[in-house]
C-alpha positions in Angstrom: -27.2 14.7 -39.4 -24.5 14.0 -36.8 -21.9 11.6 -37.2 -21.1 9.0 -34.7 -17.5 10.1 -35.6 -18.1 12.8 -32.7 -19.8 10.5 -30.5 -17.1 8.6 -30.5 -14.4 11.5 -29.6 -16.4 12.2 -26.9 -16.3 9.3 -25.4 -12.5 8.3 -25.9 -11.5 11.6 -24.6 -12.0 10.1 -20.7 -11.3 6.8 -21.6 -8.0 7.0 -19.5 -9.8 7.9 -16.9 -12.6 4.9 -17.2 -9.7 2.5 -16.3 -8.6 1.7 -12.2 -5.5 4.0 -11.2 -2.5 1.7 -9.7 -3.6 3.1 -6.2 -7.2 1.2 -7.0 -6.2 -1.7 -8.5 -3.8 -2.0 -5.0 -6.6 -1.3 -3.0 -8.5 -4.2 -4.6 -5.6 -6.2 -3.9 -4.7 -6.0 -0.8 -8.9 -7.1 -0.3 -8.3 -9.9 -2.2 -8.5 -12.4 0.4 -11.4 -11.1 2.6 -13.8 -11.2 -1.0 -12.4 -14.3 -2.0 -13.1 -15.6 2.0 -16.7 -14.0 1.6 -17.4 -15.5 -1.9 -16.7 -18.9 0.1 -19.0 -18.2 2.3 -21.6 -17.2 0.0 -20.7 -20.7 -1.8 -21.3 -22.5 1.2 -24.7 -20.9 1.8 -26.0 -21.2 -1.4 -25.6 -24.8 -1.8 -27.9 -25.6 1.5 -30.5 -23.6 -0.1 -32.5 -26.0 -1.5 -32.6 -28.4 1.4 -32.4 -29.0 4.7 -28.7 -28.0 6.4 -26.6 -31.1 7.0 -24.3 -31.1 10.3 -21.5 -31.0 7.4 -22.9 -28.0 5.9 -23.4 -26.4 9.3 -19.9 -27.2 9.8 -18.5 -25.7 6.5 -20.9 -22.9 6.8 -19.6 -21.8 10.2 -15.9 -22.2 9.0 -16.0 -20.3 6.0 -17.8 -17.1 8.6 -15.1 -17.9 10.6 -12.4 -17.3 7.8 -14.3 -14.4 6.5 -14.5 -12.4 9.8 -10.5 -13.6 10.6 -10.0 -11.9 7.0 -11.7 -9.0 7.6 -9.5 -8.3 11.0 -6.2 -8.9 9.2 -7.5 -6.4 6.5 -8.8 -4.2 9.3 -5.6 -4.3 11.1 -2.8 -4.0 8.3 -4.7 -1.1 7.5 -4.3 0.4 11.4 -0.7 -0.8 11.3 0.0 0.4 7.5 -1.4 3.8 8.0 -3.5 3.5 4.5 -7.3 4.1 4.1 
């Protein structure tokens, strides 16, 4: 019979290396505000799914792509500029 007691060393013996490094979690930072600008946009989509688009929702729709795509070129570019990635 083995014992989960193994298992379990097993298992915690990579747990440090489960976890983000620093380098990662800056990464994921310095995305930040393209997902959070692509999470609007999904918002805005999602509530026209179940009816017919108003001009307002068109309108918010085409904003949020707007922001999304600006966000995406300022992450594109501080990366050209920054030298990273």
């Amino acid at each position: 019979m083995s014992h989960i007691v193994t298992v379990q060393d097993a298992v915690t013996a990579f747990s440090d290396f489960m976890e983000p490094t620093a380098a990662e979690l800056d990464a994921i930072e310095e995305e930040m505000p393209a997902i959070l600008a692509d999470v609007d946009l999904i918002n805005a989509q999602i509530t026209t799914l179940d009816r017919t688009p108003s001009e307002l929702d068109t309108r918010r729709i085409r904003r949020a792509h707007r922001r999304a795509l600006a966000a995406r070129l300022a992450l594109a570019n501080g990366r050209r500029k920054g030298g990273a990635a």
